[in-house]
HTML snippet that shows the backbone in 3Dmol.js (N, CA, C, O; Angstrom):
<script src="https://3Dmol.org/build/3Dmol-min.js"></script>
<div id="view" style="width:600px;height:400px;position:relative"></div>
<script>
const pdb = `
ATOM      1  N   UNK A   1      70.640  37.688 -25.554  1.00  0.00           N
ATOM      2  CA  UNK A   1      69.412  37.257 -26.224  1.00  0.00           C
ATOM      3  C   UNK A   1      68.807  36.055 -25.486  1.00  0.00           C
ATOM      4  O   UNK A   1      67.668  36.035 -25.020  1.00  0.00           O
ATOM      5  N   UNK A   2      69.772  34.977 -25.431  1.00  0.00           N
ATOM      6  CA  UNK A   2      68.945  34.082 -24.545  1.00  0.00           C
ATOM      7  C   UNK A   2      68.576  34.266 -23.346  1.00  0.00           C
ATOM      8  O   UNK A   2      67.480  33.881 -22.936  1.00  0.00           O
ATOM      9  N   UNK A   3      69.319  34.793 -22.723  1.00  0.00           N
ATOM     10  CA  UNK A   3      69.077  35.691 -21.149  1.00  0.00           C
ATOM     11  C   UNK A   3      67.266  36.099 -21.065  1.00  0.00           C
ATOM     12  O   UNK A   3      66.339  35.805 -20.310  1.00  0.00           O
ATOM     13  N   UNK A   4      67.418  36.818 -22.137  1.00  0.00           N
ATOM     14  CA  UNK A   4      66.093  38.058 -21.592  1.00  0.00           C
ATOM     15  C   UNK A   4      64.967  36.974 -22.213  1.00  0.00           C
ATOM     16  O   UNK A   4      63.929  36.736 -21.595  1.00  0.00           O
ATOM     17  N   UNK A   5      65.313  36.278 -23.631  1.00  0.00           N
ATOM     18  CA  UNK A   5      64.045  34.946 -23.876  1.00  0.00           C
ATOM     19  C   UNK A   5      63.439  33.912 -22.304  1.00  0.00           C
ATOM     20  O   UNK A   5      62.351  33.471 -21.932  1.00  0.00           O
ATOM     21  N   UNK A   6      65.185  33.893 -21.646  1.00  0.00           N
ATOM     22  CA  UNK A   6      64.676  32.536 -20.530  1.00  0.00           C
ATOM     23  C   UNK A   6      63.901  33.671 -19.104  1.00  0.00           C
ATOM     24  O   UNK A   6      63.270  33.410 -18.079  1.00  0.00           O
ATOM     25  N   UNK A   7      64.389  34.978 -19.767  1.00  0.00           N
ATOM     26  CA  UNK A   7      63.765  35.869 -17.978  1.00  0.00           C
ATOM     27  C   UNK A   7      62.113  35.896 -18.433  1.00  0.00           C
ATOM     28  O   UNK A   7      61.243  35.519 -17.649  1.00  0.00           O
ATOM     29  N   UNK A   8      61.744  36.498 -20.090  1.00  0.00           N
ATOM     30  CA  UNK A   8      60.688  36.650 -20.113  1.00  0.00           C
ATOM     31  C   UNK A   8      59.896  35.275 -19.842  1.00  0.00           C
ATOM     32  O   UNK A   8      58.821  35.318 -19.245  1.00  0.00           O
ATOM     33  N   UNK A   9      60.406  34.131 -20.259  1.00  0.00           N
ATOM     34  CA  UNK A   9      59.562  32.727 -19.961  1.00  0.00           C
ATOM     35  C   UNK A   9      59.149  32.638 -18.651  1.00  0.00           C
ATOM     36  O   UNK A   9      57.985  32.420 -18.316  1.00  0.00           O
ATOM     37  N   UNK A  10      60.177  32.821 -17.826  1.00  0.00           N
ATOM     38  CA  UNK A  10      60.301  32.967 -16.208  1.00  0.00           C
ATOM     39  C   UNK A  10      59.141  33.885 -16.337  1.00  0.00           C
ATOM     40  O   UNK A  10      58.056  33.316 -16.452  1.00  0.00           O
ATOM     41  N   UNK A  11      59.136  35.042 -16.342  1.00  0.00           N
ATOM     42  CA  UNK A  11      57.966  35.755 -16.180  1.00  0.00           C
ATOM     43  C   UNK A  11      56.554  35.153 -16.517  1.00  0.00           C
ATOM     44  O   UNK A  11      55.712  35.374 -15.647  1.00  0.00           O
ATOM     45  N   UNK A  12      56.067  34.331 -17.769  1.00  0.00           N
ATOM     46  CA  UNK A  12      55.164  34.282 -18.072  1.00  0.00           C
ATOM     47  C   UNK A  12      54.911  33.325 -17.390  1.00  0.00           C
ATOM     48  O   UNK A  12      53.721  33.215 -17.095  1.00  0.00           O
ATOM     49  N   UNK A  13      55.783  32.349 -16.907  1.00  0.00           N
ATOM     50  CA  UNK A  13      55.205  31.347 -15.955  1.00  0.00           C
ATOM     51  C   UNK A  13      54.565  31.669 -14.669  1.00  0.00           C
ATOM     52  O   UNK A  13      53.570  31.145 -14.168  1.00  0.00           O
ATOM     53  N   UNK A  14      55.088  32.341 -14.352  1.00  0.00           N
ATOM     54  CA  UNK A  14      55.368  33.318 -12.961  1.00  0.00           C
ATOM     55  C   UNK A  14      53.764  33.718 -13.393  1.00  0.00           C
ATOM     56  O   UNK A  14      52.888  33.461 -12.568  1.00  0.00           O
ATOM     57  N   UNK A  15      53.542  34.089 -14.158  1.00  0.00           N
ATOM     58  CA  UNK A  15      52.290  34.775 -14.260  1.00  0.00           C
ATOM     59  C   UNK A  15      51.316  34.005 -14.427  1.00  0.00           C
ATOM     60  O   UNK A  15      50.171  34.303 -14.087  1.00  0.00           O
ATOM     61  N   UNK A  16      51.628  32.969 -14.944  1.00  0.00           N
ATOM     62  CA  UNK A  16      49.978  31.841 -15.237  1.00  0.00           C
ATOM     63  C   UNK A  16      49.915  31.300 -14.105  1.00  0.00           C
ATOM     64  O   UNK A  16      48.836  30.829 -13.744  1.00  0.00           O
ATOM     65  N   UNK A  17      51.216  31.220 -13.143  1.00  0.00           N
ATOM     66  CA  UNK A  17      51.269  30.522 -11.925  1.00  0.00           C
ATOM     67  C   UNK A  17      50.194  31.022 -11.194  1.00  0.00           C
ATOM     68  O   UNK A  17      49.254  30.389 -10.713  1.00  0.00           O
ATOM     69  N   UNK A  18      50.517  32.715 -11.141  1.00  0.00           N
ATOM     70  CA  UNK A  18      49.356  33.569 -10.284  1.00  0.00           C
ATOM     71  C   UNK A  18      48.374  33.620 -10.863  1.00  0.00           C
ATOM     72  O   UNK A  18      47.620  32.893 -10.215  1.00  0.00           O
ATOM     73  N   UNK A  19      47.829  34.014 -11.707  1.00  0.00           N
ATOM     74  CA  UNK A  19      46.533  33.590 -12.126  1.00  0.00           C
ATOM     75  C   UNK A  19      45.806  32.240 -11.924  1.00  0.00           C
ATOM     76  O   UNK A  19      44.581  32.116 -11.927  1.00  0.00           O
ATOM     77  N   UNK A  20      46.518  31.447 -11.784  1.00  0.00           N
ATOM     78  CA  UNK A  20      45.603  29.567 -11.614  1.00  0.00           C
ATOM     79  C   UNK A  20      45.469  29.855 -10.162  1.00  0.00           C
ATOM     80  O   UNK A  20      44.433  29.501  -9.598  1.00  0.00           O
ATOM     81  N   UNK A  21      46.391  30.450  -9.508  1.00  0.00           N
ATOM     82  CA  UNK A  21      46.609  30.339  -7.817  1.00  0.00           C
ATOM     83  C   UNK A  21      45.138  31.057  -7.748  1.00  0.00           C
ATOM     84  O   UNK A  21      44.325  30.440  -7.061  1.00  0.00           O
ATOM     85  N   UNK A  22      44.731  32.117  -8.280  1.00  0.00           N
ATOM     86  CA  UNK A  22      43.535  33.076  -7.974  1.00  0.00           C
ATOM     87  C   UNK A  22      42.458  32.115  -8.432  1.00  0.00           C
ATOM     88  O   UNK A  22      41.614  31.555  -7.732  1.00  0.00           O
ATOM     89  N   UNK A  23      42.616  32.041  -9.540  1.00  0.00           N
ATOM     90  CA  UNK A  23      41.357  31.184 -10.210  1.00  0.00           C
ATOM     91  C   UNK A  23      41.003  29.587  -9.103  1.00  0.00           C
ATOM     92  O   UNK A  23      39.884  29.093  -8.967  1.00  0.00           O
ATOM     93  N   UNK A  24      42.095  29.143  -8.554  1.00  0.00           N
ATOM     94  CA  UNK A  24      41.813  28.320  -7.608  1.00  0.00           C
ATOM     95  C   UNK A  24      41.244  28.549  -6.301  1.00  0.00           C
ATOM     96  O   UNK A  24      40.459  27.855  -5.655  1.00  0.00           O
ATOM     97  N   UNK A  25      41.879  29.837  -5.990  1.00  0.00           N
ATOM     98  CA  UNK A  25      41.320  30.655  -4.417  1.00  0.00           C
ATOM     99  C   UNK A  25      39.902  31.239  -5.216  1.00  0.00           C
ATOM    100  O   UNK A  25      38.908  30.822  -4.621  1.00  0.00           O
ATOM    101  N   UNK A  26      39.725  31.671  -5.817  1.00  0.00           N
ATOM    102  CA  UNK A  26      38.040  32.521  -6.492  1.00  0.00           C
ATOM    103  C   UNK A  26      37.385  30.765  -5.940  1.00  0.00           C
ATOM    104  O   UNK A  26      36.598  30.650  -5.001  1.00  0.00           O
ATOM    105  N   UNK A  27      37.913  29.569  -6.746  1.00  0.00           N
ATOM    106  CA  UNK A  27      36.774  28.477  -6.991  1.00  0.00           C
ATOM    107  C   UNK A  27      36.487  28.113  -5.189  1.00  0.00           C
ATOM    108  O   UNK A  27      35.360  28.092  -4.693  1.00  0.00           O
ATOM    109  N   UNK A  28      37.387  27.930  -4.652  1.00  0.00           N
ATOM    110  CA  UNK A  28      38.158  27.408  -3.200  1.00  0.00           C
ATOM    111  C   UNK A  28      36.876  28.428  -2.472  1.00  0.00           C
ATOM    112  O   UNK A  28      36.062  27.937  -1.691  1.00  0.00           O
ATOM    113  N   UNK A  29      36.860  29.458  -2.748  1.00  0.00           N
ATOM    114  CA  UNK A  29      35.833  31.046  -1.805  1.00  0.00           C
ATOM    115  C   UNK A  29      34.652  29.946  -2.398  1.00  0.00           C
ATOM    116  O   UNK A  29      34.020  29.018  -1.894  1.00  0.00           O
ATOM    117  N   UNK A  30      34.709  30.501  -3.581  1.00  0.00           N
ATOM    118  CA  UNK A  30      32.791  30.104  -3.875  1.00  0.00           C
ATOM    119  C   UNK A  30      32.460  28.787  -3.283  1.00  0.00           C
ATOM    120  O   UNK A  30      31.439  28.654  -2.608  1.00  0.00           O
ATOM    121  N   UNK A  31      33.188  27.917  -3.481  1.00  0.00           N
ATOM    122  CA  UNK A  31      32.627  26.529  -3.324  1.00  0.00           C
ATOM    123  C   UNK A  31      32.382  26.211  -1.475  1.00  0.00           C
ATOM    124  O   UNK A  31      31.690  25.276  -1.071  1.00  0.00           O
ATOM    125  N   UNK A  32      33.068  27.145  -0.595  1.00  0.00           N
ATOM    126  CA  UNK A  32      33.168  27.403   0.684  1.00  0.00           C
ATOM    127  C   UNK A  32      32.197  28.402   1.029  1.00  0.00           C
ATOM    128  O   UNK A  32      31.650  28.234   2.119  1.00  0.00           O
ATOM    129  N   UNK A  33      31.884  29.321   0.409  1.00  0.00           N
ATOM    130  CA  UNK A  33      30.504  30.213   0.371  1.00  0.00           C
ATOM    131  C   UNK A  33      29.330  29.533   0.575  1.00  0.00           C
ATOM    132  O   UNK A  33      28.469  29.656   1.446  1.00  0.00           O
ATOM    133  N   UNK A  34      29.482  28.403  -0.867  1.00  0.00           N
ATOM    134  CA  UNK A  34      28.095  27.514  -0.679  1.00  0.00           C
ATOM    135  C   UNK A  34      28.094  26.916   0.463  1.00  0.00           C
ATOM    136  O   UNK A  34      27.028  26.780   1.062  1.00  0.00           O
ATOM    137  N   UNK A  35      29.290  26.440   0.994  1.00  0.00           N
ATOM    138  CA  UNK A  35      28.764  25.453   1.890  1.00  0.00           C
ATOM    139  C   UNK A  35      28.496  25.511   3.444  1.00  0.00           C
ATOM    140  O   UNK A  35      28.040  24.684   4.234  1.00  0.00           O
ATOM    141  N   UNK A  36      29.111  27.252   3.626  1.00  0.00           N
ATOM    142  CA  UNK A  36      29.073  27.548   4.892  1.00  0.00           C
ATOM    143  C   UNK A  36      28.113  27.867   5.557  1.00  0.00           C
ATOM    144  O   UNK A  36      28.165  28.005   6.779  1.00  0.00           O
ATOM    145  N   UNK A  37      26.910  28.064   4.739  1.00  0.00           N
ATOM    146  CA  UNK A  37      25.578  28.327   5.850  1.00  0.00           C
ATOM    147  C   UNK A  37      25.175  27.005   5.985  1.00  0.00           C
ATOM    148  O   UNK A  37      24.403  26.939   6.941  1.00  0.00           O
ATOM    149  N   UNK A  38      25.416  25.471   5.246  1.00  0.00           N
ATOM    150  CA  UNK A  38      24.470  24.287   5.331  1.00  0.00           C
ATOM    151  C   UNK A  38      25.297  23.617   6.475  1.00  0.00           C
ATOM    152  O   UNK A  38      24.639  22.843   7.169  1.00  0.00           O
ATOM    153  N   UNK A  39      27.194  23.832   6.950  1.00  0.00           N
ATOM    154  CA  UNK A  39      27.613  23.004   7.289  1.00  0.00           C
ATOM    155  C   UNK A  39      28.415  23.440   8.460  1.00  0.00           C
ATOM    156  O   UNK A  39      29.245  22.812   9.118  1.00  0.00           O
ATOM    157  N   UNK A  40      27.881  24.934   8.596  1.00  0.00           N
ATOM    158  CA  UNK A  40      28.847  25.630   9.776  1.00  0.00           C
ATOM    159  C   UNK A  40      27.861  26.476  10.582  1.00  0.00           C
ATOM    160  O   UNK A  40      28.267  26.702  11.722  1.00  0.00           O
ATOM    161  N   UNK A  41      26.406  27.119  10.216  1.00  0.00           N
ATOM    162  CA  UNK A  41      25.782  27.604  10.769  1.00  0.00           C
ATOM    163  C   UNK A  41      25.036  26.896  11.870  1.00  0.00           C
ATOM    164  O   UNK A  41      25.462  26.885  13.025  1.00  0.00           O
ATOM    165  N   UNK A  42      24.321  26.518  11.636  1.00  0.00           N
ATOM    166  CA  UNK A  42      24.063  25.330  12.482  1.00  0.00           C
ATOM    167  C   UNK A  42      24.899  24.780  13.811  1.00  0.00           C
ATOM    168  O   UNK A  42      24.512  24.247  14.851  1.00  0.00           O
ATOM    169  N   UNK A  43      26.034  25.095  13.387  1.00  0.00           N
ATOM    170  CA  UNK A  43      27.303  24.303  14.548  1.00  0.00           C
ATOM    171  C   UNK A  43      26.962  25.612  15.600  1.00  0.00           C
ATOM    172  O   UNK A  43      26.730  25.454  16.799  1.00  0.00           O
ATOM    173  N   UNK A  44      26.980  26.898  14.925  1.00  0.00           N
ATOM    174  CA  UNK A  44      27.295  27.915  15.634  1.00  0.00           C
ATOM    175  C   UNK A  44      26.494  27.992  16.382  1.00  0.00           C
ATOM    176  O   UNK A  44      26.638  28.187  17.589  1.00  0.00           O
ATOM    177  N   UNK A  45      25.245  27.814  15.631  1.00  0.00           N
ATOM    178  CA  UNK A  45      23.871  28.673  16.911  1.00  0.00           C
ATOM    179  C   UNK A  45      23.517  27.445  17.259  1.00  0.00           C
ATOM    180  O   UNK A  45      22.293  27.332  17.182  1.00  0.00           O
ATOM    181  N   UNK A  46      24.109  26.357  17.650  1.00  0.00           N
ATOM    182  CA  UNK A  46      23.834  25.333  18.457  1.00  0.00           C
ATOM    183  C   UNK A  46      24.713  25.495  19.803  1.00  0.00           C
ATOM    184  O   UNK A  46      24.089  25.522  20.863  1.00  0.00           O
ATOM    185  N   UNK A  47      25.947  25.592  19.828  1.00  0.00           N
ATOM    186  CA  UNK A  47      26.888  26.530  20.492  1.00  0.00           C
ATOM    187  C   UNK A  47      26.933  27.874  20.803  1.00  0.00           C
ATOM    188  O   UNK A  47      27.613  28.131  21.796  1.00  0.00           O
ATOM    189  N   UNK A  48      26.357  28.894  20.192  1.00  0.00           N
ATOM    190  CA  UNK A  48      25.922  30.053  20.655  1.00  0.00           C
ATOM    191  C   UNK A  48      24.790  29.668  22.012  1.00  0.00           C
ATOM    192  O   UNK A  48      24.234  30.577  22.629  1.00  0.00           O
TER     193      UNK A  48
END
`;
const viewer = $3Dmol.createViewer("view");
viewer.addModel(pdb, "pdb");
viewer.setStyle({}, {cartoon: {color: "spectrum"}});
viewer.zoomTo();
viewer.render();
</script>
């Protein structure tokens, strides 16, 4: 009984872990989306 209570906890952690990890990589993309045409384009076709 306590076994499978401490595996399922393990699991659910395990799982909010991955979900925040995504929800951080989703925010991490967008917020790098915005900023890549104002702060990287420019570099390029100056160097292109």
């Amino acid at each position: 009984m306590e076994f499978t209570a401490n595996a399922d906890i393990k699991k659910a952690l395990h799982q909010a872990h991955e979900e925040r990890a995504k929800a951080f990589g989703l925010a991490l993309s967008w917020i790098f989306r915005r900023r890549v045409p104002i702060s990287i384009r420019p570099k390029v076709s100056r160097w292109a």
